[in-house]
N, C-alpha and C positions, 0 to 999 in steps of 0.2 A: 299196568302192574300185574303179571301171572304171581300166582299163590293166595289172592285173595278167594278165590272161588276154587275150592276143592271137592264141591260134593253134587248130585245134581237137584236136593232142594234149594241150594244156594243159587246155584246157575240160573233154576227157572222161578226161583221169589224175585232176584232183579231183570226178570225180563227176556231170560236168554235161552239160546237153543244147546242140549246135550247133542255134539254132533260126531262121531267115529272120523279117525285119521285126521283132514285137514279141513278147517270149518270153508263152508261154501262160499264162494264170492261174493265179496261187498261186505262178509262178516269178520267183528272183529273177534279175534281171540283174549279171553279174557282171565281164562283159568281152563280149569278140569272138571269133569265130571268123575270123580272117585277112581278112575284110573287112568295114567298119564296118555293112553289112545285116544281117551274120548275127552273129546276137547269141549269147553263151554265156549260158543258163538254168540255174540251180540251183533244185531242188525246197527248199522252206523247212526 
């Protein structure tokens, strides 16, 4: 579900990584980090 994570204290209180362009392999995309580039990644 993108949209739940739009900022990146959100991103990294559940866990996840603030990552530029496309999150790294084996991560899921899960939202944003405050600008639609930087993607919030979550490790699977």
């Amino acid at each position: 579900v993108f949209g739940d994570i739009s900022n990146p204290v959100t991103c990294l209180r559940s866990g996840a990584i603030c990552h530029p362009g496309f999150c790294p392999r084996r991560y899921k995309h899960i939202g944003t980090c405050g600008l639609s580039v930087i993607k919030c990644c979550k490790k699977p």
